[in-house]
NUGUPA-242222 format. One record per residue (C-alpha): x, y, z. Coordinates in steps of 0.5 Angstrom, whole numbers, padded with zeros to 4 digits, always signed. Example, Ala and Ser with C-alpha at 12.3 -4.5 7.8 and 13.67 -1.06 7.14 Angstrom:
<recs>
+0025-0009+0016
+0027-0002+0014
</recs>
This chain:
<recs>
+0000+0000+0000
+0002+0007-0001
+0005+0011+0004
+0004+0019+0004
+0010+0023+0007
+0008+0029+0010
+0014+0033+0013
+0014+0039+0018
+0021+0043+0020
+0020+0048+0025
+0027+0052+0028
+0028+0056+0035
+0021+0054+0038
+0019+0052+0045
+0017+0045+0048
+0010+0048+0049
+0009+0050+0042
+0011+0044+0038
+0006+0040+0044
+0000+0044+0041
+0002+0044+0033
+0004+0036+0033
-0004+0034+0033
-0005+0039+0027
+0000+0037+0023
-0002+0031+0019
-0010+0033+0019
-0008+0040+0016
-0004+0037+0011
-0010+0032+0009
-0015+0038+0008
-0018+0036+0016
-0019+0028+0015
-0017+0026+0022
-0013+0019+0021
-0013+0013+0025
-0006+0011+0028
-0003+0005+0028
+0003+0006+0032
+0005+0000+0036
+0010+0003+0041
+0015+0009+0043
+0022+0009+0041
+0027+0014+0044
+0033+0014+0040
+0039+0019+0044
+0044+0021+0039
+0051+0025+0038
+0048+0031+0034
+0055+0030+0030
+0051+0024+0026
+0045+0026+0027
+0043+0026+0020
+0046+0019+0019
+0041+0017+0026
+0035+0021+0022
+0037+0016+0015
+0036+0009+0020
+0030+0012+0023
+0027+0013+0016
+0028+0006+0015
+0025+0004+0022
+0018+0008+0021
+0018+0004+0014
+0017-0003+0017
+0015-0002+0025
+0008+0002+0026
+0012+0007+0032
+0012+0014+0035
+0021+0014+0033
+0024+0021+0038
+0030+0022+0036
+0034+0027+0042
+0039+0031+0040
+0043+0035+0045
+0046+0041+0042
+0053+0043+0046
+0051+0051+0045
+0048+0051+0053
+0048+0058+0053
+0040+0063+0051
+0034+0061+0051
+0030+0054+0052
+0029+0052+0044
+0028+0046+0040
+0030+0045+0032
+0025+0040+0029
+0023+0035+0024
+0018+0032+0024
+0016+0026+0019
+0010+0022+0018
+0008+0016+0013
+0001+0017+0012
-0004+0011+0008
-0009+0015+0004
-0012+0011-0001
-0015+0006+0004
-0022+0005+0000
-0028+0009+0000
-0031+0010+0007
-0024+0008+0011
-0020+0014+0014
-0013+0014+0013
-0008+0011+0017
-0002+0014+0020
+0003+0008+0020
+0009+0012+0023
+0012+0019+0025
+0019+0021+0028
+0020+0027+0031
+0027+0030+0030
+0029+0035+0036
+0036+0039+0037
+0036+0041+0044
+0038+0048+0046
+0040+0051+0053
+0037+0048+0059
+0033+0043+0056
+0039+0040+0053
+0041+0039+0060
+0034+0037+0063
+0030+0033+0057
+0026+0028+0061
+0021+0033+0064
+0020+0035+0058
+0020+0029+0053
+0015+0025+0058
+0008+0027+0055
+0011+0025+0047
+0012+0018+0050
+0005+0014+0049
+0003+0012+0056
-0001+0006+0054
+0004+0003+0049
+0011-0001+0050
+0018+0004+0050
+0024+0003+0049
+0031+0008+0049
+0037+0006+0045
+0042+0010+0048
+0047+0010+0042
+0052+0015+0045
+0057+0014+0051
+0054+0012+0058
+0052+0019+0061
+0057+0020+0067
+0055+0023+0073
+0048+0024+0078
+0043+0022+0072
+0036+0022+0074
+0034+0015+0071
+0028+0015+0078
+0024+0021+0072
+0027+0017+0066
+0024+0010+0068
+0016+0014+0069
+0017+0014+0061
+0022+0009+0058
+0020+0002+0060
+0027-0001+0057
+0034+0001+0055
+0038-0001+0050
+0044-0001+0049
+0050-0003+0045
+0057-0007+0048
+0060-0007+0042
+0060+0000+0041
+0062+0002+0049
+0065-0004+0054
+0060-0007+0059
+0065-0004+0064
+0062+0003+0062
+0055+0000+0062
+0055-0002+0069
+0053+0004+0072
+0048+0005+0067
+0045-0003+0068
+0045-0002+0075
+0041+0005+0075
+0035+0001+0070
+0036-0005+0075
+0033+0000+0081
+0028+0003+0078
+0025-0004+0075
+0027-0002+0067
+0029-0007+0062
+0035-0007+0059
+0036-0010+0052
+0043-0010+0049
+0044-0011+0041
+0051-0015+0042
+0046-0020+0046
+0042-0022+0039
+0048-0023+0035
+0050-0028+0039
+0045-0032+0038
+0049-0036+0033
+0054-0037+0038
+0051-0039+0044
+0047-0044+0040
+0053-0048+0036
+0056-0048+0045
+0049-0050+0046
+0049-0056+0042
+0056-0058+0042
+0055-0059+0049
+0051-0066+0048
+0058-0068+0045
+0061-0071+0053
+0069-0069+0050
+0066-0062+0047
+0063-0062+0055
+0068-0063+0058
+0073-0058+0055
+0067-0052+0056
+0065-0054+0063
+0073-0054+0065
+0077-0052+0060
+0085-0049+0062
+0085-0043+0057
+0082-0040+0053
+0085-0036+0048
+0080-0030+0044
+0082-0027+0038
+0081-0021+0035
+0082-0016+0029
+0083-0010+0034
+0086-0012+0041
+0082-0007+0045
+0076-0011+0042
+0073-0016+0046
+0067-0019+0041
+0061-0022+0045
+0062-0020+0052
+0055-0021+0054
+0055-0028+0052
+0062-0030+0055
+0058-0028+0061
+0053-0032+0059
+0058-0037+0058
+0062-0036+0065
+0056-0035+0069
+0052-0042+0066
+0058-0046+0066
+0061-0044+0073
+0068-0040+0071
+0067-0034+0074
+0071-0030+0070
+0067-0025+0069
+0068-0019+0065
+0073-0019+0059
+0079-0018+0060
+0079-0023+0065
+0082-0029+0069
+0080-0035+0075
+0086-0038+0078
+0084-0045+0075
+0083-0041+0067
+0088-0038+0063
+0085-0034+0059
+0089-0030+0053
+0087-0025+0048
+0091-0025+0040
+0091-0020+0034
+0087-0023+0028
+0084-0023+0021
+0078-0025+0025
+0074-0027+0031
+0076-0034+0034
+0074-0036+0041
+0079-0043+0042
+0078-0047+0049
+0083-0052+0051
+0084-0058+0056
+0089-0063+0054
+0089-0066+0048
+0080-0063+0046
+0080-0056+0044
+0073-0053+0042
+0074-0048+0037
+0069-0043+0034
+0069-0038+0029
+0065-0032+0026
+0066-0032+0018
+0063-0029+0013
+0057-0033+0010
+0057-0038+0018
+0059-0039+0024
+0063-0045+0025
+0066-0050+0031
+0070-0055+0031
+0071-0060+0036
+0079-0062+0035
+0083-0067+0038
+0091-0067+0037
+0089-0062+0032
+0085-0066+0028
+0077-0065+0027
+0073-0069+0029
+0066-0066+0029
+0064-0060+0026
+0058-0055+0027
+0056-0049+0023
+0050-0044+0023
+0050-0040+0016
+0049-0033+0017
+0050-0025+0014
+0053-0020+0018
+0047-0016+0021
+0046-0009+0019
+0044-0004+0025
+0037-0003+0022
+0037-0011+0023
+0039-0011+0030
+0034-0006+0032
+0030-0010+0027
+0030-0016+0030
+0031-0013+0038
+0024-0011+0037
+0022-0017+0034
+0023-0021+0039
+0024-0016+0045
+0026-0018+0051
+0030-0023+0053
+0029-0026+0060
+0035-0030+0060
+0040-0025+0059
+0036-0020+0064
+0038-0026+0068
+0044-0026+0066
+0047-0019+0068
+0043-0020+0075
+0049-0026+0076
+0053-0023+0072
+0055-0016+0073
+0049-0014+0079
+0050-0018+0084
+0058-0016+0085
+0060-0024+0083
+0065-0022+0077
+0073-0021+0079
+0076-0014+0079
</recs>
């Protein structure tokens, strides 16, 4: 079905007022049909203005397949003048519905630079934009916010927190993590959902009893990489850590009884050891492999076909599935509960 593109831009106007023109735009520009509205959620996305523009884009792609409410913060580093807003706001619109049925409002984001005090202080303000009755979600897609942060008026808003920890290390999460934690938010990481092809191929080595017995007390492990300051899928080493009983913690990490090492290389590669066994697993191109190696041959081999996630297919597929209880518990053994090794 078609879909209209209606766009309204508005620069140096206060919060009060883009609130009062927001319900007028659309019918304005359908001559005063009033639409339904199909929007399924709220997605608050809180970006870099550097790249807002290339935010804007993904947004644009999102609205294209997810009936949601998309705003889109942007503080400006000008915090001096007046309390203002730069906006854009852009909504697809189903007219040609057939005779007798209104039209629909499938999407909308509303783009907003923010200036002066409300740069600082844009939870208040941003609270009556997000529908109360429809599930809500923040991607924080910048660095973790340092400092006092008032997550006890952000969670009134925001039901659950995305984040990213191959963007920002799960060390700098924490804090944040711990704030949705007191204030009952739900915490989704999109590292969690590329890692599903990993967990499964462990899942279903560990019905082999060698491929078990190297997991469940392996005496190093060795982690490759093509940069060293990247540690691929930290969320799911917890997982891993947490559910066979390493507790090793947070990478880069060690336990008295495992040695765990971290390599260069031309791609990730996670090898666990013990005696003659290895069990080794690596992301290429088209699939995820692992091999089960004895005395460096392989005698078993596992593999799970996929393609590299574009971000629109994280969030995509985030919002799809939606929570996931098990990593949710994962981070509560894991990072809440102060059992992971300093």
């Amino acid at each position: 079905m078609n879909r209209r593109i209606i766009h309204w831009k508005q620069q140096q106007i206060g919060g009060p007022e883009l609130l009062h023109h927001l319900p007028a735009i659309v019918p304005k520009a359908l001559d005063g049909a009033v639409p339904l509205t199909a929007t399924v959620m709220t997605l608050g996305l809180f970006v870099d203005p550097e790249r807002l523009e290339d935010w804007l884009k993904l947004a644009h792609q999102l609205a294209q397949t997810h009936p949601a409410r998309i705003l889109m913060l942007s503080p400006s580093s000008e915090r001096d003048g007046a309390d203002r807003l730069d906006v854009d706001v852009y909504t697809a619109v189903e007219t040609d519905r057939g005779v007798g049925r209104p039209p629909l409002l499938f999407s909308e984001c509303i783009a907003m630079t923010l200036f002066g005090g409300i740069a600082n202080y844009w939870i208040d303000w941003v609270q009556p934009l997000v529908r109360s009755d429809l599930p809500s979600y923040l991607w924080w897609t910048t660095a973790p916010p340092e400092g006092r942060f008032r997550w006890d008026l952000l969670s009134t808003s925001f039901q659950s927190l995305v984040i990213d920890s191959a963007a920002y290390p799960l060390q700098q999460w924490q804090p944040l993590i711990e704030a949705a934690e007191r204030y009952q938010m739900g915490v989704m990481d999109l590292d969690w959902y590329r890692g599903v092809p990993f967990r499964h191929l462990l899942a279903e080595a560990s019905d082999e009893s060698e491929a078990l017995a190297v997991l469940k007390n392996p005496e190093d492990v060795l982690v490759t990489s093509p940069n060293h300051d990247d540690w691929p899928l930290a969320s799911s080493w917890l997982w891993l850590s947490w559910r066979l009983g390493w507790d090793i913690g947070l990478p880069p990490c060690n336990h008295p009884s495992i040695r765990v090492e971290q390599a260069e290389g031309l791609s990730h590669v996670w090898r666990f050891r013990r005696g003659r066994h290895a069990l080794v697993v690596t992301d290429a191109a088209d699939a995820w492999r692992l091999h089960l190696v004895k005395d460096d041959n392989v005698i078993r081999e596992w593999q799970e076909p996929h393609q590299t996630p574009t971000l629109l297919d994280d969030l995509t597929n985030l919002l799809t599935i939606g929570r996931d209880p098990l990593y949710l518990e994962t981070l509560r053994h894991t990072l809440l509960e102060g059992t992971h090794a300093s």
